[in-house]
C-alpha positions as a printed Julia matrix, in Angstrom:
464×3 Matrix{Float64}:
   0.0    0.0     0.0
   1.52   3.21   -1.04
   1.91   5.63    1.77
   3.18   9.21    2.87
   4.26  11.46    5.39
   4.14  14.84    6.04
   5.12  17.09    8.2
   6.48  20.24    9.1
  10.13  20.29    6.84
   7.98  18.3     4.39
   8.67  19.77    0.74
   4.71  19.95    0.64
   4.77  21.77    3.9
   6.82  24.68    2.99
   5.51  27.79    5.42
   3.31  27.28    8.51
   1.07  30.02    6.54
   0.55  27.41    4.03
  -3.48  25.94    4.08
  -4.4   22.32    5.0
  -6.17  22.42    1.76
  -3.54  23.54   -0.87
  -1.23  20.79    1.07
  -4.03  18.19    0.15
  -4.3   19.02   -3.3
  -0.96  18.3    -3.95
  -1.09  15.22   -2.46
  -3.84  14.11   -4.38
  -2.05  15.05   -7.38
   0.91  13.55   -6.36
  -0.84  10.17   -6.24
  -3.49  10.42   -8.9
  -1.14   6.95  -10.58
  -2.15   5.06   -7.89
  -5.38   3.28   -7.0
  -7.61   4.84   -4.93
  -8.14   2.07   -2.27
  -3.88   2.37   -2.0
  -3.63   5.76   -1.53
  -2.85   6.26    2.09
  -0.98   8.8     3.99
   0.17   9.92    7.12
  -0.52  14.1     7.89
   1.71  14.53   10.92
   2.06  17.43   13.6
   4.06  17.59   16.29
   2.57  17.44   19.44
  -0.56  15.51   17.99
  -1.2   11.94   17.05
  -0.57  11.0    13.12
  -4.05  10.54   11.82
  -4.34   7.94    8.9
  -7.17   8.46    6.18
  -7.53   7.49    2.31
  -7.61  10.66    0.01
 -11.23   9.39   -0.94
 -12.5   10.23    2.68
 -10.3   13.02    2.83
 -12.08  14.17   -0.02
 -15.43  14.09    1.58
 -13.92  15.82    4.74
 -12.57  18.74    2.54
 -16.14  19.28    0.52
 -17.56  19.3     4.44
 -15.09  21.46    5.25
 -15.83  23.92    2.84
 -19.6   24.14    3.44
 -19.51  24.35    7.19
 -16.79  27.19    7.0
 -18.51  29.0     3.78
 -21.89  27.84    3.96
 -22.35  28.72    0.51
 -20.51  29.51   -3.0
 -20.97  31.59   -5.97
 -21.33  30.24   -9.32
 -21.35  33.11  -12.15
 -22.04  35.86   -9.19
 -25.03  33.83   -7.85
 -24.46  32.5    -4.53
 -25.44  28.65   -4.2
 -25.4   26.19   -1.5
 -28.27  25.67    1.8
 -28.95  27.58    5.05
 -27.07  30.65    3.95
 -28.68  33.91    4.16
 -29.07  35.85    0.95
 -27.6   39.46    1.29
 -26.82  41.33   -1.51
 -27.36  44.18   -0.07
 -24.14  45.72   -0.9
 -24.17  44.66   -4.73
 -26.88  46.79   -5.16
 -25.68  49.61   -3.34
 -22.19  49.42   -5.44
 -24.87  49.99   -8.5
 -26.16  53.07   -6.89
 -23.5   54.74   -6.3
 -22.31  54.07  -10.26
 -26.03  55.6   -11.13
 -25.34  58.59   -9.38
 -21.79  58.99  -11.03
 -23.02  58.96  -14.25
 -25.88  61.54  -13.41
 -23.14  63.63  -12.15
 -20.94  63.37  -15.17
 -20.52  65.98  -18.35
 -22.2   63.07  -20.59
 -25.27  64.12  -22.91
 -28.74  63.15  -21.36
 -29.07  60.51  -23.58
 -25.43  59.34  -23.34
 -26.28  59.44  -19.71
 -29.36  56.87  -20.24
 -27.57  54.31  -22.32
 -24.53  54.16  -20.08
 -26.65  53.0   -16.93
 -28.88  50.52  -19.54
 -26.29  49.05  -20.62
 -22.83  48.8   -18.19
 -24.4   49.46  -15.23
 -28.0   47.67  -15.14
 -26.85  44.82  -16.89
 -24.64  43.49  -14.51
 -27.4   42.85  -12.34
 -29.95  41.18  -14.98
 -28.13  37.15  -14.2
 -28.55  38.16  -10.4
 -31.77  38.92  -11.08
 -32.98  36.61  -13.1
 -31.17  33.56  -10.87
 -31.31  34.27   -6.97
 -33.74  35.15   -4.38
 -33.56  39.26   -3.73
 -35.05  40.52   -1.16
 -37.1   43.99   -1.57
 -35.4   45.79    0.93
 -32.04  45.69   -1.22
 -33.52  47.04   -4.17
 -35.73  49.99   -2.67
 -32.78  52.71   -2.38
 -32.09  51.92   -6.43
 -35.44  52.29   -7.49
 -35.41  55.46   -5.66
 -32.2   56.53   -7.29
 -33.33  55.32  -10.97
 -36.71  57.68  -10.54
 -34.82  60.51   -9.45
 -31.98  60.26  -11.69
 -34.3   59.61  -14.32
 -36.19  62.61  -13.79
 -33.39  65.09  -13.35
 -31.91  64.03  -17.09
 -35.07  64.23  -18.66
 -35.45  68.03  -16.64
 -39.2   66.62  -15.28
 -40.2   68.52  -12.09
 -40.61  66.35   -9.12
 -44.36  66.35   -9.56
 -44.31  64.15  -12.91
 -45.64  60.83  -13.25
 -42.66  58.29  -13.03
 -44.46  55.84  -15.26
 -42.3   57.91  -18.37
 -38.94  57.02  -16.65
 -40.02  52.99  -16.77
 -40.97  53.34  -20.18
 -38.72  51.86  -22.76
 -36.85  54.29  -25.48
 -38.96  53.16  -27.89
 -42.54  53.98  -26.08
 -40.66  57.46  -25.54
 -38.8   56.78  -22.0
 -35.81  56.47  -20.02
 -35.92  52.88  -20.15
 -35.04  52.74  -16.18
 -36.55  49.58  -14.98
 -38.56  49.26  -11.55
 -36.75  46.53   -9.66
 -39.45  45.69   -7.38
 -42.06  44.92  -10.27
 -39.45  43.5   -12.32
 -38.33  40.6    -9.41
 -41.65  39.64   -9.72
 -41.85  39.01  -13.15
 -38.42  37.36  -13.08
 -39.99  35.38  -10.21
 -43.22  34.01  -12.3
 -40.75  33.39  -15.17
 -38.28  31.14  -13.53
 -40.81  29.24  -11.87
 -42.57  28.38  -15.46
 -38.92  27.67  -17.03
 -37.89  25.03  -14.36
 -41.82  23.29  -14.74
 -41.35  23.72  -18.5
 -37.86  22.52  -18.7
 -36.64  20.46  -21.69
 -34.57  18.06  -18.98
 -37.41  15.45  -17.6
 -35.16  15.49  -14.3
 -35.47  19.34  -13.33
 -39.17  19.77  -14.7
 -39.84  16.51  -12.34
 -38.09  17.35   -9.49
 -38.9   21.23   -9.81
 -42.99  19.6    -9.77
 -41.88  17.41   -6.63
 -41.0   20.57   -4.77
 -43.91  22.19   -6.1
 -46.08  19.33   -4.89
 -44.41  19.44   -1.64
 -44.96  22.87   -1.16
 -48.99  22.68   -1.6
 -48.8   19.83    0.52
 -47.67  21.27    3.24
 -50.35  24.38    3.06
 -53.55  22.25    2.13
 -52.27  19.29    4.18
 -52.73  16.52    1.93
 -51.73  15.5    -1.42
 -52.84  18.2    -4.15
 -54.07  17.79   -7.67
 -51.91  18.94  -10.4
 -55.23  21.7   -10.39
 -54.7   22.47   -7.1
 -51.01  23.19   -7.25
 -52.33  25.7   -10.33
 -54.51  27.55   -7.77
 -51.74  27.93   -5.08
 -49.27  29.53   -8.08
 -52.78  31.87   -8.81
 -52.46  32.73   -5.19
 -55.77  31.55   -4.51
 -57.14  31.84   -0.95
 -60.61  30.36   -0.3
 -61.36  27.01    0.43
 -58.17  24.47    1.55
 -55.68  27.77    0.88
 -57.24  29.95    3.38
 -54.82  28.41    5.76
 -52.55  31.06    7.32
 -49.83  28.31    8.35
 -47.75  26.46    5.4
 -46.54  29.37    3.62
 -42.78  28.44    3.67
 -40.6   30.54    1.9
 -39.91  28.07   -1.35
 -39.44  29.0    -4.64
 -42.66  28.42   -5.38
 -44.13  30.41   -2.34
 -42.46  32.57   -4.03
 -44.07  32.79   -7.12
 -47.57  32.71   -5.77
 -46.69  35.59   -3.86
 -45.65  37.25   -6.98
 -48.47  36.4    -8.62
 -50.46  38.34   -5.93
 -48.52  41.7    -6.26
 -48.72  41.54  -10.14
 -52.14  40.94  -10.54
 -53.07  44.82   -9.65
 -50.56  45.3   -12.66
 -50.97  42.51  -15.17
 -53.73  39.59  -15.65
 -52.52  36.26  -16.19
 -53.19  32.84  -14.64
 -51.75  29.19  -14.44
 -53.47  26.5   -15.65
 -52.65  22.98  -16.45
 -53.49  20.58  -19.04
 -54.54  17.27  -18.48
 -54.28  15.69  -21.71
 -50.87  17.5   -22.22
 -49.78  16.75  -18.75
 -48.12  19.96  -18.46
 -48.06  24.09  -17.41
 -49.75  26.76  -19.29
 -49.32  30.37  -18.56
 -52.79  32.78  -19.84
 -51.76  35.91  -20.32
 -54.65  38.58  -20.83
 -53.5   41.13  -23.14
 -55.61  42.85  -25.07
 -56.77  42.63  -27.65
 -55.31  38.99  -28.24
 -54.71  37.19  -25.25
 -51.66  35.15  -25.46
 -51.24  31.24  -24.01
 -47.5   30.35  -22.99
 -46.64  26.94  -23.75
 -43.32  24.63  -22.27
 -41.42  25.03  -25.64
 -42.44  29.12  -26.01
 -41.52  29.16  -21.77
 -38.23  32.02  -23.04
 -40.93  34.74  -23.96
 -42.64  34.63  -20.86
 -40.28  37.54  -19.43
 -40.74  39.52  -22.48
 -44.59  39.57  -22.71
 -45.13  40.03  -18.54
 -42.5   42.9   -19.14
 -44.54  44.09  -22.49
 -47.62  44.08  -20.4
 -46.03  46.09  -17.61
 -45.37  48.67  -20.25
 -48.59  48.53  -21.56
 -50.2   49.08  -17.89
 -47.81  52.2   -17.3
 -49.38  53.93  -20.76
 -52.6   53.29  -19.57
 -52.24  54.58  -16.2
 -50.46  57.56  -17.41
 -53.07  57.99  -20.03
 -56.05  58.14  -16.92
 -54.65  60.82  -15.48
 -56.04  64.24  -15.23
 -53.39  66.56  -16.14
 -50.83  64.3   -18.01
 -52.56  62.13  -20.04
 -52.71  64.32  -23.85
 -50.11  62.62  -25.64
 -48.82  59.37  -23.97
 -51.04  57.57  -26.42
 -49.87  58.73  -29.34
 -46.12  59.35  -29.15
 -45.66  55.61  -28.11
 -47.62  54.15  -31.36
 -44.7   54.03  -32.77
 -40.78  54.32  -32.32
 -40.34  56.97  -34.7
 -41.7   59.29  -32.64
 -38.74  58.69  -30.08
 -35.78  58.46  -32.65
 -34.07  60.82  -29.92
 -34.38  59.37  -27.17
 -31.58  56.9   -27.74
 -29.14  58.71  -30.04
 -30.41  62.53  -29.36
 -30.32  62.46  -33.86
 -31.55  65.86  -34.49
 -31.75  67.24  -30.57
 -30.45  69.9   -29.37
 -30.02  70.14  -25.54
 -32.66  73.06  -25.45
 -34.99  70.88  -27.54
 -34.89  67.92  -24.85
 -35.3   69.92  -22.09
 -38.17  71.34  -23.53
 -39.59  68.44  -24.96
 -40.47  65.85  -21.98
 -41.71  68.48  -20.03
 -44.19  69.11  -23.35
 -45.4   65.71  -23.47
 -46.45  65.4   -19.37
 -47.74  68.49  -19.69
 -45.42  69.91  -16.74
 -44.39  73.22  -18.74
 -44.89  76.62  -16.15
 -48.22  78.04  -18.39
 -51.06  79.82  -16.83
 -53.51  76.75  -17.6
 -51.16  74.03  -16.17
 -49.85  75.16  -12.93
 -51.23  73.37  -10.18
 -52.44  74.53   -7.26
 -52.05  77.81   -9.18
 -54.53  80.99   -7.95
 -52.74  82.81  -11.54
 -54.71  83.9   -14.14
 -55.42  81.39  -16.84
 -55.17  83.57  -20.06
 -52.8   83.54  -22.38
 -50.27  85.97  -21.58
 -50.01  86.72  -25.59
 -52.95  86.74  -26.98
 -55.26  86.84  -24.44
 -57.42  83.44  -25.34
 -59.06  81.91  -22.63
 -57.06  78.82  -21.69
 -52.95  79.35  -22.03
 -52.06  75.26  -22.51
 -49.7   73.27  -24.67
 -51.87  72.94  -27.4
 -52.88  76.63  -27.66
 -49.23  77.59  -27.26
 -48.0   75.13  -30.45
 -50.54  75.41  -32.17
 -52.97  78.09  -31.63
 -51.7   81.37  -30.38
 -51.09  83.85  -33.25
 -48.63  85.58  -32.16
 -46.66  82.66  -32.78
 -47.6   82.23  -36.69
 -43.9   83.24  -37.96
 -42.78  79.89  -36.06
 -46.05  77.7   -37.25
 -44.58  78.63  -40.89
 -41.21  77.63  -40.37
 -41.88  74.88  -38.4
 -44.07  73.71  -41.43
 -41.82  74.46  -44.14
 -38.66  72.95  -41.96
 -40.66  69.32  -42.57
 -41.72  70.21  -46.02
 -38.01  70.97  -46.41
 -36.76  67.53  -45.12
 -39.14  65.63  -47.21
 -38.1   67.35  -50.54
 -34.36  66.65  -49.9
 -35.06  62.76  -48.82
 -36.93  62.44  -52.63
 -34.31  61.17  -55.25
 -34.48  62.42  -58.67
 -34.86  58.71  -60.35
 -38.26  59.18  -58.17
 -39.34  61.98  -59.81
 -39.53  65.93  -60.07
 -40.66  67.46  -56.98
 -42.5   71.25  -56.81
 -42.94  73.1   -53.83
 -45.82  75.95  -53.07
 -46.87  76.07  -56.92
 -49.88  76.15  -58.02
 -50.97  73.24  -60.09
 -53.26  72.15  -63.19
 -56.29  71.02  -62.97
 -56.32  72.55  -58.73
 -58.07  75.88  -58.04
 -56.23  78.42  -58.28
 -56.62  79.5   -55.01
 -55.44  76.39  -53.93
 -51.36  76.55  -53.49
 -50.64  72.24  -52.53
 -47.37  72.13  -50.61
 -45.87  69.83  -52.48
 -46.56  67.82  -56.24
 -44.52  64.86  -57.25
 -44.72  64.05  -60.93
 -43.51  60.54  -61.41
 -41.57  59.47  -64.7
 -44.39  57.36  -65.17
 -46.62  60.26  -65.42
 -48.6   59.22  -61.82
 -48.81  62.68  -59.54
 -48.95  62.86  -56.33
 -50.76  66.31  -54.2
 -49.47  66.35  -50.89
 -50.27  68.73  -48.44
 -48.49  68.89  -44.86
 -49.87  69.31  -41.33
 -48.25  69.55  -37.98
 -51.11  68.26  -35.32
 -50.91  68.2   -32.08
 -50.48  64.73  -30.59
 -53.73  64.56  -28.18
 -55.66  61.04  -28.48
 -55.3   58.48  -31.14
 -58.48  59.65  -32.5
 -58.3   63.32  -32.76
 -54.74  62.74  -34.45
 -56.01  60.66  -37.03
 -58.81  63.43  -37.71
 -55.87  65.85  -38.2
């Protein structure tokens, strides 16, 4: 039997500093030749007795070792292992402090936004997805992502901070709200380990599902019943305050609670199947989440955040004109991520615009001041009289109008055609000047007119 020892002027032994464990791993390397039932050595130090083990069982006594001493490792920044106390606490913090940097630096506003999306944010987005976060470490971000948000976009403190949530193409800060958005991850890691591909983790991950019902209902559930516990139902066998242990699936039906005031979906599960279904509501086509679609789920709870923040911001009673209409479509945005065409006086301005927030007579609130235009004297001084409406300002309606005519002329190629601007045209009153007439080399013409509406309601903009 092939044996050792070691001890203190022992080449493997060369400091007293040096760790049990490094000392071990070169003895296992030192005899990986030799059978494993043969390898045998003797670890002694003075003043002790020279215990004798095999490096199998001294194996086992390091992986014990590390556990009891660590409790718990990390395995690509997630920490894994049992009866360890999740605290990441000061992760998020260290993300804080980066936000505020970067609000505090020379950066354009939009430069500002895309360097917390992208290098700051995202090095939370495995953590999130992956571990158990507690609320509490996320609340001081959330508060620094609505404030920070607000200050770039130069929103008073009073606006709605549904616009900072929105993403760039809806015509916000993209900023996420942690809180909502651990709940979503929640719901969607839950369906992913049910729905998994591997028979072993979606059959173990329904074991401790099963388990987990069972120990609230006290007795064995249905495969029904353990879809009511994820709905967070609580009549009937579930109206049981005792049972709730905090599981991953606890968890989820907790989640499922908080979201519901935001988004409406439900589990369900299929009999003939034999498997998980997630409804999700939307309107106007509800959508049904299958085990081989289970990778969307985060993407449509997240779309139907979204679509919950326009419609709150669109119920309110002094923010609501435009929301609807400047998120149809990204266009409408194409500065919010590159600042093309934006000046910084021109994104000041224009946020404020959209939430209404601007300091007019009409739209102070709280306000005893006079609500006539301070121009022209019309009745109401708002947004849309101020654009729009108030004469005073027709030198700047005309350029405004001609700046777009402008930019449309330019994008026309000549193979298109020959373009004419403010002419008057045959076969057109003659009182009637069209902005524009492209004559085709095919001989097809084309009248076009342009107008510069105000963006208040889906349907009064399509009127315009």
């Amino acid at each position: 039997m092939l044996t050792t020892c070691c001890s203190w002027g022992s080449p493997l032994w060369t400091s007293r500093t040096t760790s049990i464990q490094s000392v071990m791993s070169r003895l296992w390397r030192a005899f990986a030749s030799s059978p494993l039932s043969a390898r045998r050595f003797l670890f002694i130090i003075p003043g002790t007795s020279a215990p004798s083990m095999t490096l199998s069982s001294w194996w086992q006594a390091r992986q014990f070792l590390t556990y009891k001493i660590k409790g718990a490792y990390k395995y690509l920044g997630v920490r894994v292992g049992l009866n360890y106390r999740q605290d990441n606490s000061e992760f998020f913090q260290g993300i804080t402090r980066d936000v505020k940097l970067v609000a505090a630096s020379p950066l354009a506003p939009w430069q500002k936004f895309t360097t917390i999306r992208a290098h700051i944010l995202a090095r939370a987005e495995f953590l999130c997805r992956n571990s158990h976060i507690q609320k509490r470490d996320v609340a001081e971000l959330d508060k620094t992502l609505i404030s920070t948000g607000k200050r770039i976009l130069n929103l008073p403190t009073r606006a709605n901070v549904n616009l900072v949530h929105l993403s760039c193409n809806k015509g916000g800060a993209a900023l996420p709200h942690f809180r909502a958005l651990l709940e979503i991850y929640t719901i969607s890691h839950a369906f992913r380990l049910l729905a998994s591909d591997d028979p072993i983790t979606s059959d173990v991950a329904f074991a401790g599902l099963q388990s987990a019902v069972r120990k609230k209902i006290l007795r064995d559930p249905t495969p029904g019943e353990c879809a009511d516990f994820l709905n967070g139902k609580k009549a009937d066998d579930f109206a049981r305050d005792a049972g709730d242990l905090s599981t991953q699936w606890s968890r989820a039906r907790q989640a499922a609670d908080r979201l519901a005031k935001y988004i409406k979906f439900s589990w369900t599960y299929k009999e003939e199947l034999g498997c998980f279904h997630l409804n999700i509501y939307r309107s106007p086509n509800p959508v049904c989440v299958v085990p081989s679609t289970a990778g969307l789920v985060t993407r449509l709870l997240r779309d139907d955040l979204e679509s919950f923040y326009i419609r709150q911001l669109s119920g309110l009673v002094d923010q609501w004109k435009t929301v609807e209409v400047f998120s149809q479509h990204p266009a409408s945005n194409h500065f919010v991520q590159g600042g093309d065409f934006t000046r910084f006086c021109d994104w000041n301005f224009i946020h404020r615009a959209r939430l209404g927030c601007l300091q007019l007579n009409a739209t102070m609130r709280f306000s005893k001041r006079n609500p006539k235009c301070r121009k022209s004297g019309y009745a109401r001084e708002t947004i849309p009289h101020v654009l729009n409406h108030c004469k005073p300002h027709s030198d700047a309606w005309k350029r405004r109008h001609d700046a777009i005519q402008n930019r449309v002329a330019r994008a026309i190629t000549s193979s298109c055609g020959s373009v004419s601007l403010n002419k008057k045209f045959p076969g057109i009153s003659q009182t009637l000047i069209p902005d524009m007439v492209l004559t085709k080399k095919s001989g097809e013409v084309f009248v076009i007119d342009f107008t510069v509406a105000f963006e208040e309601r889906p349907q009064v903009f399509c009127l315009c």
